[in-house]
RODO-587930 format. One record per atom (N, C-alpha, C): z, x, y; residue in one letter. Coordinates in Angstrom, 2 decimals. Layout:
PT  zz  xx  yy  type
PT  Z  X  Y  A;
...
END
This chain:
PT  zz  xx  yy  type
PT  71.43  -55.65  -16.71  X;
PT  71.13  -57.01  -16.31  X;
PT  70.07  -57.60  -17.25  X;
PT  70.45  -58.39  -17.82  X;
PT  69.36  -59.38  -18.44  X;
PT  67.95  -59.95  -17.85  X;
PT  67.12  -59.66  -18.09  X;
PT  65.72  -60.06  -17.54  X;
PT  65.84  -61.62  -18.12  X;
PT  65.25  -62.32  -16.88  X;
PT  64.81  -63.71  -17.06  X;
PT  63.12  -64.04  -17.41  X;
PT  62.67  -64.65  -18.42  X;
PT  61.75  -65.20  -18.80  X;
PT  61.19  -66.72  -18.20  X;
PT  60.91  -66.84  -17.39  X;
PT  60.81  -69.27  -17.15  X;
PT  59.60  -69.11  -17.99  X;
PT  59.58  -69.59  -19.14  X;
PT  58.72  -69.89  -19.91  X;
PT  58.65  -71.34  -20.55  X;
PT  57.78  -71.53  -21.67  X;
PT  57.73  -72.68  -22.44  X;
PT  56.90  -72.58  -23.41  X;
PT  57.50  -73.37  -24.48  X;
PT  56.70  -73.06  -25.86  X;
PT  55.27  -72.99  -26.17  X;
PT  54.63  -74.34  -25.32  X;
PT  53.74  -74.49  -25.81  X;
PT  53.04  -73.41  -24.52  X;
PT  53.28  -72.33  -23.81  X;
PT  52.13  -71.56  -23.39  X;
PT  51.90  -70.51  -23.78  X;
PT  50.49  -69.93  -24.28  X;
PT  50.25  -68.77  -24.92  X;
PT  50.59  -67.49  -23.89  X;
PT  50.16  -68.29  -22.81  X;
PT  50.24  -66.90  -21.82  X;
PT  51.44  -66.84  -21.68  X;
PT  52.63  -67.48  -21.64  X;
PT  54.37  -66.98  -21.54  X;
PT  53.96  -66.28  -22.82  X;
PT  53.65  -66.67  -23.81  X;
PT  54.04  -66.49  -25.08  X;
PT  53.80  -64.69  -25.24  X;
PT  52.81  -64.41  -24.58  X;
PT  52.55  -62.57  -24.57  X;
PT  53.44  -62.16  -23.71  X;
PT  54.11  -62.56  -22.86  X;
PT  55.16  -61.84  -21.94  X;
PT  56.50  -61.88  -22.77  X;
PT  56.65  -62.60  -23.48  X;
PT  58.01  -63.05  -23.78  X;
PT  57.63  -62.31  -25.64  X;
PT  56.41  -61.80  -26.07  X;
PT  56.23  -61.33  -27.29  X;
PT  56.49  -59.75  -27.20  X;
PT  56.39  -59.42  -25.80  X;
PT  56.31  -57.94  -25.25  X;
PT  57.91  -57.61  -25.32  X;
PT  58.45  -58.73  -24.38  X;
PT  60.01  -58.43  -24.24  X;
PT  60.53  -58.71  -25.62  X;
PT  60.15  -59.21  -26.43  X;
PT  61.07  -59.41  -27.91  X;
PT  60.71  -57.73  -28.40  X;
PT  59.51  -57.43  -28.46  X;
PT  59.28  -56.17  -29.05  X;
PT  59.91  -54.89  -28.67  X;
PT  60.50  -55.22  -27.32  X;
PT  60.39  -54.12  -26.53  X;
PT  61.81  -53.30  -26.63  X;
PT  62.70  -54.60  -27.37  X;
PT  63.83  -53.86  -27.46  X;
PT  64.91  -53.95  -25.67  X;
PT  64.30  -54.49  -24.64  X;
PT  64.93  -54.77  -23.61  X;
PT  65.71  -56.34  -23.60  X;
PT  66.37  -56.35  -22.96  X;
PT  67.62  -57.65  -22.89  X;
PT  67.06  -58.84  -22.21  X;
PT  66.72  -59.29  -22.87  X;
PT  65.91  -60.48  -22.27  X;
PT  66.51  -61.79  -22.39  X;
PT  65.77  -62.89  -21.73  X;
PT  66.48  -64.61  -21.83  X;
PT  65.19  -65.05  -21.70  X;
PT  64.52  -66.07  -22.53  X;
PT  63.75  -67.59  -21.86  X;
PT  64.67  -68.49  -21.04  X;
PT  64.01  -68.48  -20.05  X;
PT  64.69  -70.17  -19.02  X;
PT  63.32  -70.78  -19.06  X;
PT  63.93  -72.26  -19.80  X;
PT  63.13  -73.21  -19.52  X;
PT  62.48  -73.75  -18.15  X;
PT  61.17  -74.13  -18.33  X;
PT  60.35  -74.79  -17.38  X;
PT  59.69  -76.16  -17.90  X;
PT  60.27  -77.00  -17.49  X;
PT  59.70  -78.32  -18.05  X;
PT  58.18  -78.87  -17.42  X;
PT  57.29  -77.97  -17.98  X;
PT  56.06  -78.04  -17.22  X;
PT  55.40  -79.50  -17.66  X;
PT  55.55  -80.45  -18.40  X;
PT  54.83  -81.27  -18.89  X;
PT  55.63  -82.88  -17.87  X;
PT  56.54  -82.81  -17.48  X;
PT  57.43  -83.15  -16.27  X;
PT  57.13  -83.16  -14.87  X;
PT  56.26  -81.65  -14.99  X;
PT  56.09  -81.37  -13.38  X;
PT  56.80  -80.33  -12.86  X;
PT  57.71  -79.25  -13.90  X;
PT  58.54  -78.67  -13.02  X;
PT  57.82  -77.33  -12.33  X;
PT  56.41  -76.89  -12.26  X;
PT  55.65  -76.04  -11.68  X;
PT  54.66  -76.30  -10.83  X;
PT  55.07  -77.92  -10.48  X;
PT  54.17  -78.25  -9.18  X;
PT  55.21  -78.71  -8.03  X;
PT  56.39  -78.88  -8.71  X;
PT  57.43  -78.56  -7.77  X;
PT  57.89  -77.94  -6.45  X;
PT  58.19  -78.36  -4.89  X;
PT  57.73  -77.67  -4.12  X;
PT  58.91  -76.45  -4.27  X;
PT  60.29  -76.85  -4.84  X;
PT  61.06  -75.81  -4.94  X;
PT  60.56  -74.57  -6.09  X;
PT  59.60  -74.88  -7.10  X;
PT  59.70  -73.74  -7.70  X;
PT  58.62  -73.11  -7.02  X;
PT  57.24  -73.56  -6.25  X;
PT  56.63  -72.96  -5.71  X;
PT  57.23  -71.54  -4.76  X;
PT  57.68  -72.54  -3.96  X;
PT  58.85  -71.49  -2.94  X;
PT  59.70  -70.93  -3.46  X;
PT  60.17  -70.80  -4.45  X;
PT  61.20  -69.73  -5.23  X;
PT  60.69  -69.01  -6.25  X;
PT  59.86  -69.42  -7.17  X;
PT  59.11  -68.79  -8.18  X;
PT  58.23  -68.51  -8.17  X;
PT  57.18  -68.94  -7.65  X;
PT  55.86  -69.00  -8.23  X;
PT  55.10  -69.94  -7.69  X;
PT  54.50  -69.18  -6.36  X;
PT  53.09  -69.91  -5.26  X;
PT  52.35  -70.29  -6.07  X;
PT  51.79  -69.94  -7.41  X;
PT  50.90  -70.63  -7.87  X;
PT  50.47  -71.49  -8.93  X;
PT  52.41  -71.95  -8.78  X;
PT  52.32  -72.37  -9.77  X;
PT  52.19  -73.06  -11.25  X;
PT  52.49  -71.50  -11.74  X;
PT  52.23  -71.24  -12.88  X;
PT  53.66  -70.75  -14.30  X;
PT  53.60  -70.58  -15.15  X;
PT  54.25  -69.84  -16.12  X;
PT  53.07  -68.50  -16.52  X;
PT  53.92  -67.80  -17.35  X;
PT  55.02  -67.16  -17.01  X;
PT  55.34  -66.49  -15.73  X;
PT  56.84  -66.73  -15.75  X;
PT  57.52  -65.87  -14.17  X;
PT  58.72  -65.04  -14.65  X;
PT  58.66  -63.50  -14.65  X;
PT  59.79  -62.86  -14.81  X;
PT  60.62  -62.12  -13.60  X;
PT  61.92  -62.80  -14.12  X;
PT  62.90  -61.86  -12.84  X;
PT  63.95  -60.88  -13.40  X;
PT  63.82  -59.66  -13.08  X;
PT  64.37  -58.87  -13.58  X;
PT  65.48  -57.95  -12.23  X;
PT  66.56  -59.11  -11.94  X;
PT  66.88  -58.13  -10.80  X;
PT  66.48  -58.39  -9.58  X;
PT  66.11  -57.60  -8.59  X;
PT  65.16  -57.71  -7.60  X;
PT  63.85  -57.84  -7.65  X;
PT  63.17  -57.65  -9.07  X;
PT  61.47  -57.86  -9.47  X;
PT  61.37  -59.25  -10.15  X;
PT  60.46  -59.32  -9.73  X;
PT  60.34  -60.60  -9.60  X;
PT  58.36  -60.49  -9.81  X;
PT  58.02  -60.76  -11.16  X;
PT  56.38  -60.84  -11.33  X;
PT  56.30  -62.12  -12.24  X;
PT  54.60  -62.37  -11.40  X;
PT  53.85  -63.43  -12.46  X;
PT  52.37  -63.09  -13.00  X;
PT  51.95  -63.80  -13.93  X;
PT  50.67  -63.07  -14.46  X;
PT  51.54  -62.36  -16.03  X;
PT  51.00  -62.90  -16.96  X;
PT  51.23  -62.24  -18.53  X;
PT  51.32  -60.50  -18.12  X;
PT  49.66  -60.12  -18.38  X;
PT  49.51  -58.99  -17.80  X;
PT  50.50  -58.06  -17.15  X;
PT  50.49  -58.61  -16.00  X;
PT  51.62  -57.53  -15.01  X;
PT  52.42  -57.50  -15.46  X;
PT  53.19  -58.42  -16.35  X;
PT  54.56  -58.52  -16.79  X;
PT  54.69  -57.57  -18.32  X;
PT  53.31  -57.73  -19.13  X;
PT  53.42  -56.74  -20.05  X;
PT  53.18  -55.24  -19.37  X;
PT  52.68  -55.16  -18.73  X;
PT  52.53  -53.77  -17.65  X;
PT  53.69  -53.57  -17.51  X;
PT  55.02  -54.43  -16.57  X;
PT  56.09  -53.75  -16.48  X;
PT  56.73  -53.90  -17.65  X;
PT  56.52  -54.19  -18.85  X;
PT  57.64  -53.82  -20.21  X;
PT  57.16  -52.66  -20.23  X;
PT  56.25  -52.35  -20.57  X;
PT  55.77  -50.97  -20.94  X;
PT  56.62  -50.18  -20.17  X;
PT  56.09  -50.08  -18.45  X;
PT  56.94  -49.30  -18.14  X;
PT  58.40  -48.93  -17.94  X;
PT  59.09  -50.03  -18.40  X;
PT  61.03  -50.05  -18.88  X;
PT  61.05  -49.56  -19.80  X;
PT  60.19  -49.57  -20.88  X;
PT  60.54  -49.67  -22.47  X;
PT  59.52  -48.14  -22.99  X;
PT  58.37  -48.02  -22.65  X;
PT  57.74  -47.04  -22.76  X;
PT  56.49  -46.92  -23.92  X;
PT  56.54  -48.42  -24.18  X;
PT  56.00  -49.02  -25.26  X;
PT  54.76  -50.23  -24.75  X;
PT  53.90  -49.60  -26.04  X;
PT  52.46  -50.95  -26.01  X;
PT  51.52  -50.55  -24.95  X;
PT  51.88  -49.15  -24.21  X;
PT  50.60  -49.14  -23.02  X;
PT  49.48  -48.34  -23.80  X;
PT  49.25  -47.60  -24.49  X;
PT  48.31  -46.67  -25.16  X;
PT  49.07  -45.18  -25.03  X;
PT  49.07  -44.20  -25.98  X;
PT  49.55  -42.81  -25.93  X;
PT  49.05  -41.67  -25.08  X;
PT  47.86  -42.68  -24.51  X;
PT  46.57  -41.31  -24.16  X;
PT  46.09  -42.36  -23.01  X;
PT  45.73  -41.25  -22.14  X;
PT  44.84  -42.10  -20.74  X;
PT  43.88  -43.08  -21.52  X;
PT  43.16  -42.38  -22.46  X;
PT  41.70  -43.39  -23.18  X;
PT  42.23  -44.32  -23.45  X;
PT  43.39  -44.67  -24.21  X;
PT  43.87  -45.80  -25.33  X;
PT  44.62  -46.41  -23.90  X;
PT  44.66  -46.03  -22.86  X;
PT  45.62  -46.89  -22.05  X;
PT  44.43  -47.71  -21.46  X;
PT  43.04  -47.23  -20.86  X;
PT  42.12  -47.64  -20.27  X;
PT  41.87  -48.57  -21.58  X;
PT  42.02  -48.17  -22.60  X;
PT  41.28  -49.12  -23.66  X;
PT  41.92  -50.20  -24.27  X;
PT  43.21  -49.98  -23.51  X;
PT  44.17  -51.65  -23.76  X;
PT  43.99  -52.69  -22.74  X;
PT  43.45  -51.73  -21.54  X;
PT  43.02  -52.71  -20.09  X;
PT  42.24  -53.26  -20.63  X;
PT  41.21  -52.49  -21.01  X;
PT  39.73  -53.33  -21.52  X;
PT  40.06  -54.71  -22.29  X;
PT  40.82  -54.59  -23.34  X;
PT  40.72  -55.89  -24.34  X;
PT  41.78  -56.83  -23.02  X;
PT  42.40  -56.21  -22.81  X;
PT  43.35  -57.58  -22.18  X;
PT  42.44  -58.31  -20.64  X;
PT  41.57  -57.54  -20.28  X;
PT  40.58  -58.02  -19.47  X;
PT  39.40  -59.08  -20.18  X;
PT  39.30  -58.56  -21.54  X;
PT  38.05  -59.15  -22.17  X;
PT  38.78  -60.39  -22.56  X;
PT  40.34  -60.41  -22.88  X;
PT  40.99  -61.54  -23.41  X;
PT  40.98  -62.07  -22.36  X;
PT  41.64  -62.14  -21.58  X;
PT  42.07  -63.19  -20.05  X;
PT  40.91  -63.81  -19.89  X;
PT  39.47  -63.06  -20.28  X;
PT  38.18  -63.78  -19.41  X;
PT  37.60  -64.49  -20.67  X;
PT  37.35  -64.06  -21.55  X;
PT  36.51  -64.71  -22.84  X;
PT  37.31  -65.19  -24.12  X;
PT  38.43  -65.00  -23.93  X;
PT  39.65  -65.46  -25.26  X;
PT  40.42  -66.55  -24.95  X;
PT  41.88  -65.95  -24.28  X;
PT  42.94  -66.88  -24.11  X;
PT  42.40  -68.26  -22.86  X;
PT  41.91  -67.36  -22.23  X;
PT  41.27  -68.95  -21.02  X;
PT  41.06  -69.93  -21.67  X;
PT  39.34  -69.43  -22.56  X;
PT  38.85  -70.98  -23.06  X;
PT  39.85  -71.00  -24.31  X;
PT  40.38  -70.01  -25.33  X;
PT  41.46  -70.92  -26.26  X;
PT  42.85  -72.28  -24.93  X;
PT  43.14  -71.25  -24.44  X;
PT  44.23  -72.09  -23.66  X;
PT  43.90  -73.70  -22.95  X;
PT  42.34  -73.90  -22.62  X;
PT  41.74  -75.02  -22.10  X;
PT  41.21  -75.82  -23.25  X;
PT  40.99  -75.45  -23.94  X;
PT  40.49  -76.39  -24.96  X;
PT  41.58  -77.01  -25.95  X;
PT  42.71  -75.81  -26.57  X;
PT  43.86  -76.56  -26.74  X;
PT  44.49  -77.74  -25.74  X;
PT  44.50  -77.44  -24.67  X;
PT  45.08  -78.29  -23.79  X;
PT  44.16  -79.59  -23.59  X;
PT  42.84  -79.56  -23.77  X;
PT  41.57  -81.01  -23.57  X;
PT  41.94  -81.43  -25.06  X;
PT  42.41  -80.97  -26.11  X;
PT  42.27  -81.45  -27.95  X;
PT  43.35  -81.81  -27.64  X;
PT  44.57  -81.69  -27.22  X;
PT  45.40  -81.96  -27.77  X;
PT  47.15  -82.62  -26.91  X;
PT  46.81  -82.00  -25.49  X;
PT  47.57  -82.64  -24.32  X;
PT  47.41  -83.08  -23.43  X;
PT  45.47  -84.17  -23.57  X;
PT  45.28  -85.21  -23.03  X;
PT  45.23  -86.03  -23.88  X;
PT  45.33  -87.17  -23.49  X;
PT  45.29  -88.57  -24.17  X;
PT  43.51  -88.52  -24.62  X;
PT  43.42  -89.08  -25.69  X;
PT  42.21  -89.09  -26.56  X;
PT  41.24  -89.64  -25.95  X;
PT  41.72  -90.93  -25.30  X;
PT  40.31  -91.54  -24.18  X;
PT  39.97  -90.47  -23.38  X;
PT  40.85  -89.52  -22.96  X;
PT  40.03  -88.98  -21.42  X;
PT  39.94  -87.51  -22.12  X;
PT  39.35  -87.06  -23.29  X;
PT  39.16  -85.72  -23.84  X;
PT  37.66  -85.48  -23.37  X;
PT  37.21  -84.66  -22.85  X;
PT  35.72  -84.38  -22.23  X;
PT  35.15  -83.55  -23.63  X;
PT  34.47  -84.27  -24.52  X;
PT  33.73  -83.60  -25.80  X;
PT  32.91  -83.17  -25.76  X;
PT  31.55  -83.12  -24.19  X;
PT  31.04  -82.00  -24.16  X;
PT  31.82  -80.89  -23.72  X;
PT  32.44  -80.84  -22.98  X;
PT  33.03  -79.87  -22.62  X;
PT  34.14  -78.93  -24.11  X;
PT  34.60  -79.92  -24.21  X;
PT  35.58  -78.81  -26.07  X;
PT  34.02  -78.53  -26.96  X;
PT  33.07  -78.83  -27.06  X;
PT  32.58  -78.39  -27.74  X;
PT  31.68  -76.93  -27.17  X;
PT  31.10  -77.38  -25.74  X;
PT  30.86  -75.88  -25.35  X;
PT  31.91  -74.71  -25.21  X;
PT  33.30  -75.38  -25.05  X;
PT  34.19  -74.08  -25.08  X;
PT  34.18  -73.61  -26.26  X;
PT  34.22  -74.16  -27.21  X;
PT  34.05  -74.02  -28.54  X;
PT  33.24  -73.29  -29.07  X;
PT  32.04  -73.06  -28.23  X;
PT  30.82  -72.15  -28.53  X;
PT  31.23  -71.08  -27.81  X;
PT  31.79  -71.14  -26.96  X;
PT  32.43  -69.70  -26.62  X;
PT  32.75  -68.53  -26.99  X;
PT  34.49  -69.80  -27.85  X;
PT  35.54  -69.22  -28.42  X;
PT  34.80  -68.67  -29.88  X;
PT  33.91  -68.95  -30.24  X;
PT  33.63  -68.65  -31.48  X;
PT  32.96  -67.18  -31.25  X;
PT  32.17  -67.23  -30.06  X;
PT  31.40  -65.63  -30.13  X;
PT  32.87  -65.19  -29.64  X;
PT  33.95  -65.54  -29.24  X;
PT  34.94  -64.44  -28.95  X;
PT  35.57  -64.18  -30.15  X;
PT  35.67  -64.92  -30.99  X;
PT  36.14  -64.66  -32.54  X;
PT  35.31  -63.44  -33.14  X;
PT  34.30  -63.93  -33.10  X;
PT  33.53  -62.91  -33.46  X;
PT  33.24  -61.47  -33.00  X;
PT  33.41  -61.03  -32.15  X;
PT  33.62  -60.06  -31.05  X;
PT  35.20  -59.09  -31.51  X;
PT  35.85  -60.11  -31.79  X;
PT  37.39  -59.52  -32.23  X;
PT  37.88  -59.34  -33.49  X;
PT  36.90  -60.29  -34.20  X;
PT  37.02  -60.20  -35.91  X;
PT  35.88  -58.45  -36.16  X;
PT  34.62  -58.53  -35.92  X;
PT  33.92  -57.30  -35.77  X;
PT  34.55  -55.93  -35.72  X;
PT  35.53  -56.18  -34.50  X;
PT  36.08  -54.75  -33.71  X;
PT  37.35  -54.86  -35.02  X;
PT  38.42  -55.61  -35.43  X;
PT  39.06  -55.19  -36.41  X;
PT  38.88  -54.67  -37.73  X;
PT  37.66  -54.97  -38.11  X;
PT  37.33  -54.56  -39.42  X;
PT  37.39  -52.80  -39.67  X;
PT  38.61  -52.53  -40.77  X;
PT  38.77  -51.18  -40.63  X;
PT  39.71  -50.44  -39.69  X;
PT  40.32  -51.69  -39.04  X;
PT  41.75  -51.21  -37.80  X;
PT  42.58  -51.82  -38.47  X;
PT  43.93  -51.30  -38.13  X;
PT  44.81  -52.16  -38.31  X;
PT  45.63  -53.06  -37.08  X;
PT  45.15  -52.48  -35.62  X;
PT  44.82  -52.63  -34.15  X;
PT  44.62  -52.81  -33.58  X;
PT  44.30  -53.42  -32.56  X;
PT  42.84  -53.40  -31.63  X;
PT  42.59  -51.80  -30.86  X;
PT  43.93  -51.05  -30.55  X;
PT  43.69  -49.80  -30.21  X;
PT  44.61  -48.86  -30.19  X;
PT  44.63  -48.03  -31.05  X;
PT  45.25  -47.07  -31.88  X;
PT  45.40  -47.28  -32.71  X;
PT  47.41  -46.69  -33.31  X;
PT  47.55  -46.87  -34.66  X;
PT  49.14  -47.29  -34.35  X;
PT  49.30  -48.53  -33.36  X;
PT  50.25  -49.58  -33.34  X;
PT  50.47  -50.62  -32.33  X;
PT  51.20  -51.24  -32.07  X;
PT  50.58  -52.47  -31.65  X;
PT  51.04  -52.06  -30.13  X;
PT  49.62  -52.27  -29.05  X;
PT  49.82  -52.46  -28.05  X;
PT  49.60  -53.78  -27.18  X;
PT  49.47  -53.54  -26.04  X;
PT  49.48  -55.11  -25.18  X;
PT  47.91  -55.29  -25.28  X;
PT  46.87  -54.99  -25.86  X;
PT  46.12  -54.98  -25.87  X;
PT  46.41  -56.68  -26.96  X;
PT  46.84  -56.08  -28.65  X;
PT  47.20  -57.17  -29.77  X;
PT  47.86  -58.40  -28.84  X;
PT  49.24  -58.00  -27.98  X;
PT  50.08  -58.85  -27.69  X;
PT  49.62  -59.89  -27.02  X;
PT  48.10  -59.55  -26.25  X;
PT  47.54  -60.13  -24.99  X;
PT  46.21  -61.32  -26.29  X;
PT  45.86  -60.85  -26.74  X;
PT  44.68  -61.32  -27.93  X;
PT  45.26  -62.42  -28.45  X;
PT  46.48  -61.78  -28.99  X;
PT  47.36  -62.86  -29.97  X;
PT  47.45  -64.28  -29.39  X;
PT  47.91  -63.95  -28.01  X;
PT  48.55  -65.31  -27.26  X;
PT  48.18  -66.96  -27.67  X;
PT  47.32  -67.29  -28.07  X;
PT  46.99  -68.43  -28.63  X;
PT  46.84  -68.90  -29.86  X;
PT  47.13  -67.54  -30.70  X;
PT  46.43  -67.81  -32.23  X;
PT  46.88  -67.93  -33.15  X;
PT  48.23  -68.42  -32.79  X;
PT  49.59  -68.80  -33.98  X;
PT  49.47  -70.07  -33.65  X;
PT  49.47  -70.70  -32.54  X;
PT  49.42  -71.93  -32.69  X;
PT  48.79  -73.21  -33.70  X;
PT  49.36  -74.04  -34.08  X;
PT  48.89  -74.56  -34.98  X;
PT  48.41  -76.16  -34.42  X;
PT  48.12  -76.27  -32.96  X;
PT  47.37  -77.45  -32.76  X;
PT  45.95  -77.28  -32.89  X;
PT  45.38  -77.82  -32.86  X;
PT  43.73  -77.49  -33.53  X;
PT  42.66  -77.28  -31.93  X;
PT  42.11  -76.01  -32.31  X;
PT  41.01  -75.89  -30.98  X;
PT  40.19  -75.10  -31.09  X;
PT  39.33  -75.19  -32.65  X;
PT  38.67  -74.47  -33.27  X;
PT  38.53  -73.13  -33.25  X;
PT  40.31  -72.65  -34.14  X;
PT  40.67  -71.76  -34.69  X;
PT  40.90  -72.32  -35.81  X;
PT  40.01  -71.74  -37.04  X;
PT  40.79  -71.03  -38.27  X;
PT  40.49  -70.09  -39.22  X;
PT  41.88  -69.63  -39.05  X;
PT  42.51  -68.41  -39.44  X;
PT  41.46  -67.72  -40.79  X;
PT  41.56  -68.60  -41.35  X;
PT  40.62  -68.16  -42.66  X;
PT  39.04  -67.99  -42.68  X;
PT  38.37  -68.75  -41.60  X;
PT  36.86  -68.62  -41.56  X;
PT  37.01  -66.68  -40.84  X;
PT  37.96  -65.87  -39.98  X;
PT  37.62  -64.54  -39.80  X;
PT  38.67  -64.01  -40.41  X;
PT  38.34  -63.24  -40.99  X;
PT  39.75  -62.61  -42.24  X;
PT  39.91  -61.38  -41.48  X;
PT  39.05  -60.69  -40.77  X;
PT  40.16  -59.63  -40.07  X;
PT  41.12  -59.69  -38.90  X;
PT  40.37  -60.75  -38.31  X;
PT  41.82  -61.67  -37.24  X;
PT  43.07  -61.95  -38.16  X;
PT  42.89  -62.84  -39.20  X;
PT  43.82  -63.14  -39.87  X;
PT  44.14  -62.12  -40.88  X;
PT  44.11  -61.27  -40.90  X;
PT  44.47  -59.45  -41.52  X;
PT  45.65  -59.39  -40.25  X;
PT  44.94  -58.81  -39.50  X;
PT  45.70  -58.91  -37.98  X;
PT  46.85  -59.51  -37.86  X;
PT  46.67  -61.11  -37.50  X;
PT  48.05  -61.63  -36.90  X;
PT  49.04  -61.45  -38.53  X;
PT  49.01  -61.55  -39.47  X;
PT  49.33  -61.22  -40.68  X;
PT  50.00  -59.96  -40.13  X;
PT  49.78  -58.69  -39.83  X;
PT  50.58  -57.94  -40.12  X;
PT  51.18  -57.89  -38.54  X;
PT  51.11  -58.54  -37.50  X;
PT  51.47  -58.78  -36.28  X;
PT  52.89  -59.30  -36.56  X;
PT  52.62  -60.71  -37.40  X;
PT  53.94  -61.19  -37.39  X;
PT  54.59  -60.48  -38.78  X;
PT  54.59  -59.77  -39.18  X;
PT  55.83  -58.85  -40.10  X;
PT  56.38  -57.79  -39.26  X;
PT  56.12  -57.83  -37.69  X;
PT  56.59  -56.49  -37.09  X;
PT  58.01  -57.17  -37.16  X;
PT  58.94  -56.10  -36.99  X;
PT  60.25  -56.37  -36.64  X;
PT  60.74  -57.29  -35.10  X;
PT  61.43  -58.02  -35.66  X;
PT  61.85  -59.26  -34.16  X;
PT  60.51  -60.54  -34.16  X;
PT  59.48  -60.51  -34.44  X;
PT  58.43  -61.50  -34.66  X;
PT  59.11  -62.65  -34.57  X;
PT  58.22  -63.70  -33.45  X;
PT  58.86  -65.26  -34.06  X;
PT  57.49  -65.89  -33.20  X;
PT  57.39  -66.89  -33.93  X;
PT  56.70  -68.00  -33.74  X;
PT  56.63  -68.52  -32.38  X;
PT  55.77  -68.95  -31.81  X;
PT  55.93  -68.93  -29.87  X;
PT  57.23  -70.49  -30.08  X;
PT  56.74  -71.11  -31.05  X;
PT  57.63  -72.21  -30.58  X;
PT  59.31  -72.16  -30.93  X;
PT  59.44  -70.75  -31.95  X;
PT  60.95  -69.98  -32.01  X;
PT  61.12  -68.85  -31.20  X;
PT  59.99  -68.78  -30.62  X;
PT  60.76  -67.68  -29.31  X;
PT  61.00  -68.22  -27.80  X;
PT  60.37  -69.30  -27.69  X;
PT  60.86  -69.91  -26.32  X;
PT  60.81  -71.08  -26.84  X;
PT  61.92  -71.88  -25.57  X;
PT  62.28  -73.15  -26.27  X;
PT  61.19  -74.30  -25.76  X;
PT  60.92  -75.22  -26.34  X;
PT  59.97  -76.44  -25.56  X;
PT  58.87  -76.10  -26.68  X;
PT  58.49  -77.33  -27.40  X;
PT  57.58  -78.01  -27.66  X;
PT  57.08  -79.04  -28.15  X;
PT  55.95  -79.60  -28.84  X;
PT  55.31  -80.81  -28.53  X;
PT  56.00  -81.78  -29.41  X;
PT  56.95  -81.24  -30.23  X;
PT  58.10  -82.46  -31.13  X;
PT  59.39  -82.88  -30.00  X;
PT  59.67  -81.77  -29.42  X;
PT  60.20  -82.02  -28.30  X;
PT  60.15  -83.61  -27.25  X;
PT  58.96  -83.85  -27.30  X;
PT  57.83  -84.54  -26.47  X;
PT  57.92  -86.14  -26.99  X;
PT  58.05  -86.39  -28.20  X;
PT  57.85  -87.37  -29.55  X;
PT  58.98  -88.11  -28.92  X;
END
């Protein structure tokens, strides 16, 4: 049976669930969610998909999860891949994807969204600029730990990378770039030459030209 994806281009967090299932070698689909529409405040997708919702939502069958995370949790366990080889490296993929969810993809994911998918009058510029001070000690924090990996933990890519990555291909502006930390951009560099790699906005369908 084909696993279902409801995703959409422009979200980083589908974008690690749906980067796991491309990697993973399991049979997968994106189904669109026209979130910019409304289709996740919807009372039918609430009640069928997703109480809170949100993207990503995978149904695989009778399973049925939301949350990036859990959903790279269960590739791993179909596929047998990206959890760590060793209890340590497994505890130590929790770690980054905990440190990401709280100090990475959040404020990348909110501040892309205040730069760039509100209307310019109502952009809160103290606010992008303190996230901004954030995101930068989280750059830094992740540029540091790569120097001398080719990883974030071991010696191939786990959900630890897949979970980090989630925002950092994107090319709307939310003070990322690529070139001011060269071992991030070492990183997604050899991230996207893995085999099956695509661009969040060529691996699920929907985005902001879409919109135009």
């Amino acid at each position: 049976m084909t696993i279902q994806l409801h995703c959409f281009g422009e979200s980083g967090n589908a974008y690690k669930a749906a980067l796991a299932l491309q990697f993973s070698g399991l049979d997968w689909e994106p189904v669109y969610v026209d979130f910019f529409n409304g289709a996740t405040r919807a009372r039918d997708y609430r009640d069928t998909l997703n109480n809170m919702g949100e993207v990503p939502v995978m149904v695989d069958g009778p399973v049925k999860l939301t949350q990036s995370g859990v959903i790279q949790q269960y590739v791993s366990e179909q596929s047998g891949k990206f959890g760590g080889t060793t209890p340590e490296d497994a505890r130590e993929v929790m770690r980054w994807m905990f440190w990401d969810n709280h100090k990475l993809s959040s404020q990348a994911g909110m501040t892309r969204f205040l730069m760039n998918f509100l209307p310019e009058a109502k952009r809160p510029s103290e606010v992008i600029a303190f996230a901004q001070g954030r995101l930068k000690a989280a750059y830094d924090v992740l540029n540091t730990h790569l120097e001398g990996r080719d990883w974030i933990v071991g010696d191939s890519p786990t959900n630890a990378d897949l979970s980090c990555c989630g925002y950092l291909y994107y090319p709307e502006p939310f003070g990322f770039i690529r070139g001011d930390w060269p071992h991030i951009d070492a990183w997604l560099t050899r991230l996207s030459q893995q085999p099956g790699w695509k661009h969040p906005y060529d691996l699920m369908p929907g985005s902001p030209a879409d919109r135009v």
